[in-house]
N, CA, C and O atoms as a GROMACS GRO file, in nm:
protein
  592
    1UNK      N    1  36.037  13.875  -3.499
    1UNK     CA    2  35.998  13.959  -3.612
    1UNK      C    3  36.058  13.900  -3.739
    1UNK      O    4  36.179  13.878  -3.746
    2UNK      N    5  35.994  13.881  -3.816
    2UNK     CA    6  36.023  13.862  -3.991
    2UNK      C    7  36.059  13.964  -4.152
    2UNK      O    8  35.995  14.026  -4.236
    3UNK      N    9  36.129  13.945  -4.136
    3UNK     CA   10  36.147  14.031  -4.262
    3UNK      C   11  36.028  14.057  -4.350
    3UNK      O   12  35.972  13.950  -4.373
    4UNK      N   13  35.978  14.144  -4.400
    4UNK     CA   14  35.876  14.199  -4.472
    4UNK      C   15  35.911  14.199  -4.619
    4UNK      O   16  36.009  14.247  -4.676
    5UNK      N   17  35.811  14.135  -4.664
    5UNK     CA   18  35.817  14.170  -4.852
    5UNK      C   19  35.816  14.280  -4.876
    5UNK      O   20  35.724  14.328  -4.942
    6UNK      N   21  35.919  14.356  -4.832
    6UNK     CA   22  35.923  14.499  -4.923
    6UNK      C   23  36.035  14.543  -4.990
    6UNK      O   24  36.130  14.465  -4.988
    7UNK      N   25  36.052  14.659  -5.056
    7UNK     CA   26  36.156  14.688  -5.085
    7UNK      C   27  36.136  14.832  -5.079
    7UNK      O   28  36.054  14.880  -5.157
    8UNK      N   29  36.211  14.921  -4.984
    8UNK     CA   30  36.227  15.073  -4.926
    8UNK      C   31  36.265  15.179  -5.070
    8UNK      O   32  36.211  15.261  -5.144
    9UNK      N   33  36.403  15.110  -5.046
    9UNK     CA   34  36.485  15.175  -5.185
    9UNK      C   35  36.589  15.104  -5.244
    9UNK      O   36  36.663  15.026  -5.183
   10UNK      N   37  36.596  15.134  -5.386
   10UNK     CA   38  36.655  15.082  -5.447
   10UNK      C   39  36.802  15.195  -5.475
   10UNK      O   40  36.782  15.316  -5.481
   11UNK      N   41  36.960  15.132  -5.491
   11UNK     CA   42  37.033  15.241  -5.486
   11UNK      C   43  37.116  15.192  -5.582
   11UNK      O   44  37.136  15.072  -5.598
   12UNK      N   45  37.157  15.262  -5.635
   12UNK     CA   46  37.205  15.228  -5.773
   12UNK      C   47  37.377  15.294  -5.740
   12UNK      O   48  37.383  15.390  -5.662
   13UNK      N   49  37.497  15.246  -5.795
   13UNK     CA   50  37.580  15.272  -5.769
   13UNK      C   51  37.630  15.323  -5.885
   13UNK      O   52  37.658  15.241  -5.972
   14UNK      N   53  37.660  15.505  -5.918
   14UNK     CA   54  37.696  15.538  -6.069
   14UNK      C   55  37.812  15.610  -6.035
   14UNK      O   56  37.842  15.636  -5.918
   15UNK      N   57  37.883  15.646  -6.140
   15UNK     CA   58  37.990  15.676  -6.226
   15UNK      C   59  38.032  15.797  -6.206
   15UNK      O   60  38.148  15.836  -6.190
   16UNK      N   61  37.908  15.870  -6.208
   16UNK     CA   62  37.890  16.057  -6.204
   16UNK      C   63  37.767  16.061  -6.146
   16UNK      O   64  37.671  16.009  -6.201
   17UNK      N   65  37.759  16.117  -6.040
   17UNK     CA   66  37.628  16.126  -5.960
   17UNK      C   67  37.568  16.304  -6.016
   17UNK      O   68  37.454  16.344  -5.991
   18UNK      N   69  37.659  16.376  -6.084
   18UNK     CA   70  37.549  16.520  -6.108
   18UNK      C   71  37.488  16.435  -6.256
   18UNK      O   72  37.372  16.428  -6.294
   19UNK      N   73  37.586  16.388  -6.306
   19UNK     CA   74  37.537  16.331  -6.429
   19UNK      C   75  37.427  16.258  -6.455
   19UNK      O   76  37.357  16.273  -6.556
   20UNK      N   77  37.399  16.146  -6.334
   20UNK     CA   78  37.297  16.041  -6.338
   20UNK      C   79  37.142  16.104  -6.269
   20UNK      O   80  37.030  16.073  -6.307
   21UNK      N   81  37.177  16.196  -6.159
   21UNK     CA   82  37.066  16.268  -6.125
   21UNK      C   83  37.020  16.344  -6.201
   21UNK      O   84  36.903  16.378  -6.185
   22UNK      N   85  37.117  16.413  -6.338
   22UNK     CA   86  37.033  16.518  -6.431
   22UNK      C   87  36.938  16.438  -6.509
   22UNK      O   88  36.822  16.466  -6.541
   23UNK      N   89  37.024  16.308  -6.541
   23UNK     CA   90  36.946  16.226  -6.631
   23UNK      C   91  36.822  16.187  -6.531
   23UNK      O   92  36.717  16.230  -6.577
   24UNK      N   93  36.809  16.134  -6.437
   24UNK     CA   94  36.603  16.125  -6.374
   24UNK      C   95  36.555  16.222  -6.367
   24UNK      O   96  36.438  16.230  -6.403
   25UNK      N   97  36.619  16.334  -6.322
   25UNK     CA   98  36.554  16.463  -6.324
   25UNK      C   99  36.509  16.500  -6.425
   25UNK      O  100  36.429  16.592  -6.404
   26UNK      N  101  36.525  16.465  -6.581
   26UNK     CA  102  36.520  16.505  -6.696
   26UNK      C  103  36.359  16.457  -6.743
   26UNK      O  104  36.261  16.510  -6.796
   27UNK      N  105  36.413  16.276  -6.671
   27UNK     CA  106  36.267  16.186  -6.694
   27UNK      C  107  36.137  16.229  -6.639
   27UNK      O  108  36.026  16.199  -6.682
   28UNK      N  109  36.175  16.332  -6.497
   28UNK     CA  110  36.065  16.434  -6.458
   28UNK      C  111  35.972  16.376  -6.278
   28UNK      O  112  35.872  16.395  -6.208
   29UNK      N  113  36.135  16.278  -6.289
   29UNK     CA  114  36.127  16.253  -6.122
   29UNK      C  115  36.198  16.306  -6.033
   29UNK      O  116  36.318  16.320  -6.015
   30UNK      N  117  36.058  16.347  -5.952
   30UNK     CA  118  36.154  16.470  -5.820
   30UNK      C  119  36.260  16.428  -5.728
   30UNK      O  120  36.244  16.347  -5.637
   31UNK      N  121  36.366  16.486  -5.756
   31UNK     CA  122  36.422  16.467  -5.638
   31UNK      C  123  36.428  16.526  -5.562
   31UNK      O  124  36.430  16.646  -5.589
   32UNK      N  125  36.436  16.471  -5.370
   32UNK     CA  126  36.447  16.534  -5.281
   32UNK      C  127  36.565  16.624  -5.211
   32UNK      O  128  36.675  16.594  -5.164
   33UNK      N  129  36.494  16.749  -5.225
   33UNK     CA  130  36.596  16.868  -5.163
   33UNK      C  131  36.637  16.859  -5.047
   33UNK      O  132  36.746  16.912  -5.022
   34UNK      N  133  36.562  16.789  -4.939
   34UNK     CA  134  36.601  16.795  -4.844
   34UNK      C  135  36.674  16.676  -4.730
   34UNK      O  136  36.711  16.675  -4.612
   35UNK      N  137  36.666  16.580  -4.846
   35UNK     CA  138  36.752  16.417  -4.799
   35UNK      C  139  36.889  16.380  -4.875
   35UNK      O  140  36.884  16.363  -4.997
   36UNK      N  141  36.987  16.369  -4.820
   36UNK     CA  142  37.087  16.356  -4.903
   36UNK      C  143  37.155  16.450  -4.898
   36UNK      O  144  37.108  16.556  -4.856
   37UNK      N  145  37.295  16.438  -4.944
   37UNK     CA  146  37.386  16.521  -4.950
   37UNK      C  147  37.490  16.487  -5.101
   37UNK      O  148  37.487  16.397  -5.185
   38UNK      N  149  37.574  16.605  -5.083
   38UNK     CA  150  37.625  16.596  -5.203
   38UNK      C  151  37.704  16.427  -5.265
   38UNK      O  152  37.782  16.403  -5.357
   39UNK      N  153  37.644  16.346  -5.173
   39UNK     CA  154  37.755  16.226  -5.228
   39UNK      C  155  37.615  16.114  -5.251
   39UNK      O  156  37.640  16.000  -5.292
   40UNK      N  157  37.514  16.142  -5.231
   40UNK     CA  158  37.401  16.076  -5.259
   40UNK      C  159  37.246  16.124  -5.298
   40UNK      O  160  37.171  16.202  -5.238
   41UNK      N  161  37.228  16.055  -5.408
   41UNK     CA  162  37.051  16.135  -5.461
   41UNK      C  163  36.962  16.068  -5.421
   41UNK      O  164  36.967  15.946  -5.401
   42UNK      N  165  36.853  16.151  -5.400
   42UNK     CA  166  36.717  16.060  -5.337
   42UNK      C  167  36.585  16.099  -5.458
   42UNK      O  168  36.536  16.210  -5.478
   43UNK      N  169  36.545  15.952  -5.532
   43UNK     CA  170  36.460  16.031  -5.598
   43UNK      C  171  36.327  15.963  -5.550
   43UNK      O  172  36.334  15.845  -5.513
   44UNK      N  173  36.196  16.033  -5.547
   44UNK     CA  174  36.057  15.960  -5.468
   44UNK      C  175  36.011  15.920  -5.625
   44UNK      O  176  36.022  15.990  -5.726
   45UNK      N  177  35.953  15.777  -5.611
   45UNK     CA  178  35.880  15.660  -5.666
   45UNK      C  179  35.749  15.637  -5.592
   45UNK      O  180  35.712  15.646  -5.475
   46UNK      N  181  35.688  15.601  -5.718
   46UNK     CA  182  35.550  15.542  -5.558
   46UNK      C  183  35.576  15.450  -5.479
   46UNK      O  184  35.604  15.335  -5.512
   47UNK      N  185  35.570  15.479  -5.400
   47UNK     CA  186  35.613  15.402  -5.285
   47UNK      C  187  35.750  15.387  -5.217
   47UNK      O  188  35.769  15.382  -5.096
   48UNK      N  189  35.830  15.381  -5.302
   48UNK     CA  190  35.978  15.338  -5.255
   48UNK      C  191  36.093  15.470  -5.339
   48UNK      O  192  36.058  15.548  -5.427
   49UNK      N  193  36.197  15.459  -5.291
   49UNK     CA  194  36.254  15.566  -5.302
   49UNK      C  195  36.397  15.482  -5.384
   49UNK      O  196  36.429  15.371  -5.341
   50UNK      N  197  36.469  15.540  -5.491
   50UNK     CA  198  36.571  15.576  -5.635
   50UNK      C  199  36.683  15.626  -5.540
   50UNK      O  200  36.692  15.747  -5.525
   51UNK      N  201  36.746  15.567  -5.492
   51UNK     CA  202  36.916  15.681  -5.495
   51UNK      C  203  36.986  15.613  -5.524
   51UNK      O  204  37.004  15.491  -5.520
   52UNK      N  205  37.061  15.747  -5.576
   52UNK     CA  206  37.209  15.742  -5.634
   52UNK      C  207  37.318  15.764  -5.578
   52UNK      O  208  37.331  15.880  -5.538
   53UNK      N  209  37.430  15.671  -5.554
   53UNK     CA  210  37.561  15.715  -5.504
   53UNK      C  211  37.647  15.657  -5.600
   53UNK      O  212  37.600  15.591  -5.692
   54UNK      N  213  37.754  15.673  -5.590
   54UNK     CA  214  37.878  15.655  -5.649
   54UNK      C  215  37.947  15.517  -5.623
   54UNK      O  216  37.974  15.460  -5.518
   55UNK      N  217  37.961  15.494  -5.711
   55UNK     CA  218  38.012  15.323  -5.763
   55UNK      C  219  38.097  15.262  -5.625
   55UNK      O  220  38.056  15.171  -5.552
   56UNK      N  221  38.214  15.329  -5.610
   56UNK     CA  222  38.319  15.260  -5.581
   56UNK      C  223  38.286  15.329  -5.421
   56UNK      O  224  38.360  15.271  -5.341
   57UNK      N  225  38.209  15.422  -5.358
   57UNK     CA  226  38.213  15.423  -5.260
   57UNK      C  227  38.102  15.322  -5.185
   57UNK      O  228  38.126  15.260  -5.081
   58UNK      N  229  37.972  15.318  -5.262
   58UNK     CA  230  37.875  15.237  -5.244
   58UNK      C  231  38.009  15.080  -5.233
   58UNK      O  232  38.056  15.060  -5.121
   59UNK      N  233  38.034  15.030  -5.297
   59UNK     CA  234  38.059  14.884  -5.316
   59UNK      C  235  38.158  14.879  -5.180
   59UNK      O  236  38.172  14.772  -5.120
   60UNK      N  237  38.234  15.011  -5.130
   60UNK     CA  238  38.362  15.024  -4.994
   60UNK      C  239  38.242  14.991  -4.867
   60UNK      O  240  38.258  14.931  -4.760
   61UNK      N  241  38.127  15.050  -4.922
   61UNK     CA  242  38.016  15.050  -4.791
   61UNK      C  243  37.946  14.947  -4.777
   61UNK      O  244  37.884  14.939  -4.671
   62UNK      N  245  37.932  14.845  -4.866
   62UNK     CA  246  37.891  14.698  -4.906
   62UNK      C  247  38.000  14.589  -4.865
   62UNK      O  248  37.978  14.470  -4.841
   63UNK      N  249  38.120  14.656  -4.863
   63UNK     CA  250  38.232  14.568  -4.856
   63UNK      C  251  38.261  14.447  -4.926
   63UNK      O  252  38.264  14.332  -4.883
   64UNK      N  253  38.278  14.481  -5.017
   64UNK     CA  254  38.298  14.438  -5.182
   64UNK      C  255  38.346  14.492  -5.268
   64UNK      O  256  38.305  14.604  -5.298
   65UNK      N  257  38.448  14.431  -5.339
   65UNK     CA  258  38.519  14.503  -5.435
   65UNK      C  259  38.425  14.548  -5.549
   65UNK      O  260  38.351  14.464  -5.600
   66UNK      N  261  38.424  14.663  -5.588
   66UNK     CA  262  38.362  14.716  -5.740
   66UNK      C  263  38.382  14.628  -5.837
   66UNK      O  264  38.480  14.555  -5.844
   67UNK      N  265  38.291  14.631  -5.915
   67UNK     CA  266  38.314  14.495  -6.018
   67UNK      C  267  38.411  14.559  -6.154
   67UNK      O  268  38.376  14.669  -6.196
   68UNK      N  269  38.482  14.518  -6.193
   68UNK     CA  270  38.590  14.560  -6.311
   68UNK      C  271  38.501  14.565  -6.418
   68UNK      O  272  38.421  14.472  -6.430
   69UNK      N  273  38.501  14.646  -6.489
   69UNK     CA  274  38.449  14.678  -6.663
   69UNK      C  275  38.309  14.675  -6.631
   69UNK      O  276  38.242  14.624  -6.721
   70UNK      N  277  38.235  14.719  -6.516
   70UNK     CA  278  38.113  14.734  -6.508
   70UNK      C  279  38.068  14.855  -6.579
   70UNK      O  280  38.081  14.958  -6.513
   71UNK      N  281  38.021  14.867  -6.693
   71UNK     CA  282  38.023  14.990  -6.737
   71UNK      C  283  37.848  14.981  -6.827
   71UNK      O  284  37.751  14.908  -6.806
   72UNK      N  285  37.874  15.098  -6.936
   72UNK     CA  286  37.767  15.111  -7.066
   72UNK      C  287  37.698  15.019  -7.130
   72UNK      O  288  37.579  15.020  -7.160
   73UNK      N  289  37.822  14.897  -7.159
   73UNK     CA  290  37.804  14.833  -7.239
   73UNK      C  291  37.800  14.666  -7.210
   73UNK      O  292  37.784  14.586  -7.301
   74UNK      N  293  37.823  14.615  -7.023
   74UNK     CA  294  37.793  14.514  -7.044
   74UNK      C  295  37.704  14.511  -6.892
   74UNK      O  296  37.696  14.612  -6.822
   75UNK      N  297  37.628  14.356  -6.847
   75UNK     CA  298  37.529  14.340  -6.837
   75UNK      C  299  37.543  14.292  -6.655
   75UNK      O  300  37.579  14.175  -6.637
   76UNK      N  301  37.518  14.373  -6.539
   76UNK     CA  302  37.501  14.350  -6.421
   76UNK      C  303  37.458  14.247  -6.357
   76UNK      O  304  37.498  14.208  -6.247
   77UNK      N  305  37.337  14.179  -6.455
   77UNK     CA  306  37.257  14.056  -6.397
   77UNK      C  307  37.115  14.104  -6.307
   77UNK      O  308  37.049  14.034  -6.230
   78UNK      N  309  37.099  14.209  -6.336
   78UNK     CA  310  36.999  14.307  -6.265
   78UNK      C  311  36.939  14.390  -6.364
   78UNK      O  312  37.012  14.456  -6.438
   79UNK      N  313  36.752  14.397  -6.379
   79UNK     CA  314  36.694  14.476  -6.467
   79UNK      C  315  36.608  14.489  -6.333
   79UNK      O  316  36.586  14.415  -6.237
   80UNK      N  317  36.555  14.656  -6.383
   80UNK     CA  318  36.457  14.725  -6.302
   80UNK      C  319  36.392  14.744  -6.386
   80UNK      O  320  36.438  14.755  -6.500
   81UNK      N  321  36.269  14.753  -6.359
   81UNK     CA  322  36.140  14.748  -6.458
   81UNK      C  323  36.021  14.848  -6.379
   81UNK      O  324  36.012  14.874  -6.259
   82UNK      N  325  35.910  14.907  -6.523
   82UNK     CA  326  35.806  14.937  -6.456
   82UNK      C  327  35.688  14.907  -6.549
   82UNK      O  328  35.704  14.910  -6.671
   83UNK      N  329  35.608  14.889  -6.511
   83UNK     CA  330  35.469  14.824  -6.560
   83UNK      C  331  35.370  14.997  -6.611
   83UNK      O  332  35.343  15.109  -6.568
   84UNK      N  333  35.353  14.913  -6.719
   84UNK     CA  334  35.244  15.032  -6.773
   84UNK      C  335  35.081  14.969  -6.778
   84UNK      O  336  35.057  14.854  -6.743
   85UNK      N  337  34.996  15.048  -6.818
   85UNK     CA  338  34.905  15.036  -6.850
   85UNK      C  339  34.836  15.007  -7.003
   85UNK      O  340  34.721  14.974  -7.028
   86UNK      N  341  34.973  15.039  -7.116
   86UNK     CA  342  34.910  14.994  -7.230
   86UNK      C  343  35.014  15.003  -7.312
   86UNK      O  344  35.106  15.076  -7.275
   87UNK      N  345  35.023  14.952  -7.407
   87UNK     CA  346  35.132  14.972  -7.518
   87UNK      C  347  35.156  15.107  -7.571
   87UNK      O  348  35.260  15.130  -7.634
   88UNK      N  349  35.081  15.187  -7.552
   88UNK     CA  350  35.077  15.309  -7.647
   88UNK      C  351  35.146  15.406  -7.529
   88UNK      O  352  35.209  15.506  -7.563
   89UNK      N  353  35.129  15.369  -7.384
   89UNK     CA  354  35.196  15.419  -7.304
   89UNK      C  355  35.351  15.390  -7.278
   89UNK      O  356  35.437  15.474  -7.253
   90UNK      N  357  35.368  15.244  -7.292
   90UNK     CA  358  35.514  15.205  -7.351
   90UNK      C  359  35.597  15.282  -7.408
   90UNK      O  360  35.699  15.324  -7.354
   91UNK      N  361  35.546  15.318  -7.571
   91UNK     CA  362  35.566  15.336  -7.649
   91UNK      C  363  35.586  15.526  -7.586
   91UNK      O  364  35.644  15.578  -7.681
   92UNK      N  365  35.572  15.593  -7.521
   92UNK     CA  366  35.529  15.692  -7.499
   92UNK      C  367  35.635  15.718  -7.409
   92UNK      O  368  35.699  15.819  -7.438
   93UNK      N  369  35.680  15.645  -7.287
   93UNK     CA  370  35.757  15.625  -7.165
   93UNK      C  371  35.903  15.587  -7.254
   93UNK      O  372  35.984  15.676  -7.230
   94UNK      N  373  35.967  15.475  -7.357
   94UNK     CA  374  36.011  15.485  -7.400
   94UNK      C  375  36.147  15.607  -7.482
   94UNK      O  376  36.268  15.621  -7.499
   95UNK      N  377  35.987  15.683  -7.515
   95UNK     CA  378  36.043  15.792  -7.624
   95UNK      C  379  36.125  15.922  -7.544
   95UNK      O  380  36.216  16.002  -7.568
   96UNK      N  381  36.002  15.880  -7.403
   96UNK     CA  382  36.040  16.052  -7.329
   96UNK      C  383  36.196  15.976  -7.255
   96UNK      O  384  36.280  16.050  -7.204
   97UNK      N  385  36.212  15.853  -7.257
   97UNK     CA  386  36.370  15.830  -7.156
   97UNK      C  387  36.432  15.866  -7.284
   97UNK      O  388  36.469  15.982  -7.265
   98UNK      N  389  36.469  15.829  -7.419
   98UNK     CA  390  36.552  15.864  -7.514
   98UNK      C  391  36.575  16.035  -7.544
   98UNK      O  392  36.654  16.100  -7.612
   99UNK      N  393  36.484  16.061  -7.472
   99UNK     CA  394  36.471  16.226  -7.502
   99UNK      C  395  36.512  16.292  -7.363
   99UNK      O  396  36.505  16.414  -7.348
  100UNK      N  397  36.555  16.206  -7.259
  100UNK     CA  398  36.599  16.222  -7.157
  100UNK      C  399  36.736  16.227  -7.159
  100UNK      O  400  36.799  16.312  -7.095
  101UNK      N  401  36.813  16.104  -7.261
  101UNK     CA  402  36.949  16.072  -7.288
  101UNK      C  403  36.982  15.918  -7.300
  101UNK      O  404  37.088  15.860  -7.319
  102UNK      N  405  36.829  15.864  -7.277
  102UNK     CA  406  36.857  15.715  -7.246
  102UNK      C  407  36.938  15.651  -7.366
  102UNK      O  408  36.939  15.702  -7.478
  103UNK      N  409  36.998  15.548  -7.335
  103UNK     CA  410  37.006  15.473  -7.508
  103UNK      C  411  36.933  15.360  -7.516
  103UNK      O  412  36.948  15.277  -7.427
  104UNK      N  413  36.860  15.340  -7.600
  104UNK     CA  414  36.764  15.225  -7.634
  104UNK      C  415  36.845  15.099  -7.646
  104UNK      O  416  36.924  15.080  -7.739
  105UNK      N  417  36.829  15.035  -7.573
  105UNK     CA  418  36.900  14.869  -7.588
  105UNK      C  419  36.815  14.758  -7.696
  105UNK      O  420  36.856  14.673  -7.775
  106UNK      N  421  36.686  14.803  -7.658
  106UNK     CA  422  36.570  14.659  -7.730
  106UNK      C  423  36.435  14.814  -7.764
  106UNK      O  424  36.394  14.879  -7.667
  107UNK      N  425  36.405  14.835  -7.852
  107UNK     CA  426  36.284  14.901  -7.908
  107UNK      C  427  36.176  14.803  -7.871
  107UNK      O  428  36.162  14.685  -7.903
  108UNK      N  429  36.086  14.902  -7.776
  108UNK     CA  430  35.942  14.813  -7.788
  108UNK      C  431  35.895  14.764  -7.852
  108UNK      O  432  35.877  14.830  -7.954
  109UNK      N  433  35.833  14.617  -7.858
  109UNK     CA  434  35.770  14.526  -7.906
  109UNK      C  435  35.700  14.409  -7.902
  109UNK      O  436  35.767  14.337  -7.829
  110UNK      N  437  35.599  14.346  -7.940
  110UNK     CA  438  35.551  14.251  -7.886
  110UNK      C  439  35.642  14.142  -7.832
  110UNK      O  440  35.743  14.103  -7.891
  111UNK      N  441  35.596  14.094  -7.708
  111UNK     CA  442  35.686  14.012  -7.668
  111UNK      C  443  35.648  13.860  -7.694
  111UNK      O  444  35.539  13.834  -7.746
  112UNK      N  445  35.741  13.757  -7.656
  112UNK     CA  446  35.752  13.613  -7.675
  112UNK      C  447  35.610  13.592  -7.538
  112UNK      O  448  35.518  13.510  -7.542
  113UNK      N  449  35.630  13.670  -7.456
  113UNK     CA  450  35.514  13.606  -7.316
  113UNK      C  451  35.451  13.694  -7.315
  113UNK      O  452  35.460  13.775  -7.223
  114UNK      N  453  35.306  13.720  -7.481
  114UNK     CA  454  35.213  13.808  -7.455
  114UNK      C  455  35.212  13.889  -7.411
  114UNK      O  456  35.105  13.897  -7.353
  115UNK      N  457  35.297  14.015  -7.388
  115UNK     CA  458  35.284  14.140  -7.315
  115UNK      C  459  35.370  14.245  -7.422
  115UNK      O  460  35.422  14.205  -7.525
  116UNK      N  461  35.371  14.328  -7.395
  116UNK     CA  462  35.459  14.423  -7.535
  116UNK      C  463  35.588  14.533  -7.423
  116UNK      O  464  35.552  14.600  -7.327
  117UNK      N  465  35.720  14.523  -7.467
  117UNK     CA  466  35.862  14.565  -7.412
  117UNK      C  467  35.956  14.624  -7.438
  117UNK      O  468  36.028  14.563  -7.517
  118UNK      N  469  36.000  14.738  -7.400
  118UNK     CA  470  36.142  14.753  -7.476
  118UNK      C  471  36.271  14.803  -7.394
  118UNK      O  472  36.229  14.799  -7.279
  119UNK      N  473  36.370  14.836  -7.389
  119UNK     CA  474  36.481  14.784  -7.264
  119UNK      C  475  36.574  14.984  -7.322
  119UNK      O  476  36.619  15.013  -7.433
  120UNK      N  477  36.569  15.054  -7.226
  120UNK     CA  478  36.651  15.149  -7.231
  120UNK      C  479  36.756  15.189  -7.104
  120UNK      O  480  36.696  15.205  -6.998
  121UNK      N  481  36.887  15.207  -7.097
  121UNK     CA  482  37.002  15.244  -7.027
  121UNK      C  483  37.007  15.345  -7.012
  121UNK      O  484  37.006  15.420  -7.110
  122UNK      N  485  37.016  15.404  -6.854
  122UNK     CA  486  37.049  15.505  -6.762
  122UNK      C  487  37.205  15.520  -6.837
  122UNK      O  488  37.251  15.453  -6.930
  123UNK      N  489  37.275  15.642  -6.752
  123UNK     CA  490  37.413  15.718  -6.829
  123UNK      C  491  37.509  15.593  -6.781
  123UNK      O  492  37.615  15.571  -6.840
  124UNK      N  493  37.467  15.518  -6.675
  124UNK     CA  494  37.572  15.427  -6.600
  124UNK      C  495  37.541  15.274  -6.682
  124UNK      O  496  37.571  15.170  -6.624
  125UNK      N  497  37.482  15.269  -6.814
  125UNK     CA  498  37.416  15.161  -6.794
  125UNK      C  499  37.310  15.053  -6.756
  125UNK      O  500  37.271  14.962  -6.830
  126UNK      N  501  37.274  15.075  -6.642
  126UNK     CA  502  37.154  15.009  -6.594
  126UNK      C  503  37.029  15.035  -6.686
  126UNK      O  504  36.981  15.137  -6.737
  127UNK      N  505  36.980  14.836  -6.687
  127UNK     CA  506  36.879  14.854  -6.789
  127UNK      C  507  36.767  14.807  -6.725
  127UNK      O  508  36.746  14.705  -6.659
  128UNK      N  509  36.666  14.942  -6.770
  128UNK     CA  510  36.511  14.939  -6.754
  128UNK      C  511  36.423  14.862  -6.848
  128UNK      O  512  36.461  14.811  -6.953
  129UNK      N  513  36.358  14.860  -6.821
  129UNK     CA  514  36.235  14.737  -6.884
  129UNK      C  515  36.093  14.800  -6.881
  129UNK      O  516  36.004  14.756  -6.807
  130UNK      N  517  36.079  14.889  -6.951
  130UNK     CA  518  35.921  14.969  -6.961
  130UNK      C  519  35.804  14.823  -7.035
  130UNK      O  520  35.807  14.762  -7.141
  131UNK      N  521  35.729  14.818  -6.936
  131UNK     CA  522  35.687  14.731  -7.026
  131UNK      C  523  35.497  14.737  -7.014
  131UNK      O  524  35.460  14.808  -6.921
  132UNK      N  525  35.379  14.672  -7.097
  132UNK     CA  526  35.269  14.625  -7.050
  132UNK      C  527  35.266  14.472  -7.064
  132UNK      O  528  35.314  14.397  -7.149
  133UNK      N  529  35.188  14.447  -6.942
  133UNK     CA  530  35.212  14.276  -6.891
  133UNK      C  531  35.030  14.258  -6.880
  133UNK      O  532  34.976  14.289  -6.773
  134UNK      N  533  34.935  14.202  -7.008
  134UNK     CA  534  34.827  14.200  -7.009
  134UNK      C  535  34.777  14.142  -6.873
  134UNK      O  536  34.676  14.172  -6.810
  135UNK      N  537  34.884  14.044  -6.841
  135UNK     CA  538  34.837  13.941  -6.738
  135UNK      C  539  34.854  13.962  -6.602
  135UNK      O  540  34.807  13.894  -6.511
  136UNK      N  541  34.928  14.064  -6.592
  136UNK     CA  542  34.948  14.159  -6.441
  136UNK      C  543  34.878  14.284  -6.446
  136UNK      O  544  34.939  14.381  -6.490
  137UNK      N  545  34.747  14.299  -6.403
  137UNK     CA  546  34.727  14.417  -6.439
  137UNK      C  547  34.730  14.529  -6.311
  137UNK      O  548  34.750  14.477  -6.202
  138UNK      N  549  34.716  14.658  -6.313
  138UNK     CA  550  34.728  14.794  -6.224
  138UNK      C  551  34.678  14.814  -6.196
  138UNK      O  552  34.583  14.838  -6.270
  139UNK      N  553  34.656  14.837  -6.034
  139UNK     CA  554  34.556  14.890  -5.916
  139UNK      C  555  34.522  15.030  -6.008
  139UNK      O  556  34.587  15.063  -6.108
  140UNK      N  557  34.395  15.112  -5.946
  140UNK     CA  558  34.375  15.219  -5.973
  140UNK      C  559  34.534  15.358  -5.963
  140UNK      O  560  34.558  15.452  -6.038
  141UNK      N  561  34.598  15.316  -5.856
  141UNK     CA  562  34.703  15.438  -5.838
  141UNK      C  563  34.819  15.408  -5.921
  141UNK      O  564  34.926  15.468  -5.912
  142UNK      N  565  34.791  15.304  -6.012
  142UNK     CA  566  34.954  15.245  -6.154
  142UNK      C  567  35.024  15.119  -6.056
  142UNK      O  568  35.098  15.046  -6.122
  143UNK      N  569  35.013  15.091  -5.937
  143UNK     CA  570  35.081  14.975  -5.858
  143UNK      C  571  35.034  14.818  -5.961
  143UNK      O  572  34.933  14.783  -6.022
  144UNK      N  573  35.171  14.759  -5.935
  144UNK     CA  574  35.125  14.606  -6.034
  144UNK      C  575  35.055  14.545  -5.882
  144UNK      O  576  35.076  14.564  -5.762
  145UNK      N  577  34.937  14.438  -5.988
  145UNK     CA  578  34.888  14.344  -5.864
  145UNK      C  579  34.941  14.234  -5.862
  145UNK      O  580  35.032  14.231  -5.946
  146UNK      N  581  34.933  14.165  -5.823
  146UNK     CA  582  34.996  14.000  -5.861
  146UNK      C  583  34.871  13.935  -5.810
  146UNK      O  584  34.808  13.964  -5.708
  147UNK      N  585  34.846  13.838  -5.900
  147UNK     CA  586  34.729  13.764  -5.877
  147UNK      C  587  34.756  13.649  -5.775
  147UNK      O  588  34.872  13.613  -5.759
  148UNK      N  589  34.661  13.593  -5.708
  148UNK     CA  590  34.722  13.513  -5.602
  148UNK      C  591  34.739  13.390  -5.668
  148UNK      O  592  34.789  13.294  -5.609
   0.00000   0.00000   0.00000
């Protein structure tokens, strides 16, 4: 058997877990009531599933030390991104994370590789990448395609 191109879930390791779940919950993604417990959030994505646990226990369960000064203000080496359908939706997805609590890192704008971007931070930091990519475009259900 071979490992599969997928990816299940993505888990993010934060700071304050009531804190970081109010903030997706805010963005108006459900989380699940009935997976998880108080030391981990489950939030549903299409397709793949958002949780949240806590920094330093996640990294004990990885077996790896927590990284020092991983914080607000500097940079993991890791962006999560999601693909839109148009700039005006960007521009739209953007506004509602700042109105969520996000902080804007990069204001949408045309980009250097034809597509239009702008970069906003979860309460822990982690930076998103709302973007439209003319050249990748979206199945009918919002999924990116990749051209072969």
């Amino acid at each position: 058997m071979s490992l599969e191109p997928r990816v299940s879930i993505i888990t993010l390791g934060v700071r304050d877990l009531a804190r970081s779940s109010a903030f997706y919950a805010a963005l108006g993604w459900r989380r699940s009531r009935t997976a998880g417990d108080a030391h981990i959030a489950f939030f549903a994505l299409e397709g793949i599933v958002l949780a949240l646990y806590g920094r330093e226990a996640l990294a004990q369960d990885v077996g790896l030390a927590a990284a020092p000064g991983l914080g607000p203000d500097t940079f993991g080496a890791v962006t999560l991104a999601q693909n839109l359908g148009s700039e005006v939706a960007v521009d739209g997805a953007m506004a509602e994370a700042e109105r969520a609590g996000a902080r804007i890192l990069k204001p949408a704008a045309k980009a250097f590789w034809g597509g239009y971007s702008g970069y906003f931070a979860d309460p822990d930091g982690f930076p998103w990448e709302i973007a439209y990519n003319p050249f990748l475009p979206l199945s009918a259900d919002g999924a990116l395609v990749l051209p072969e």
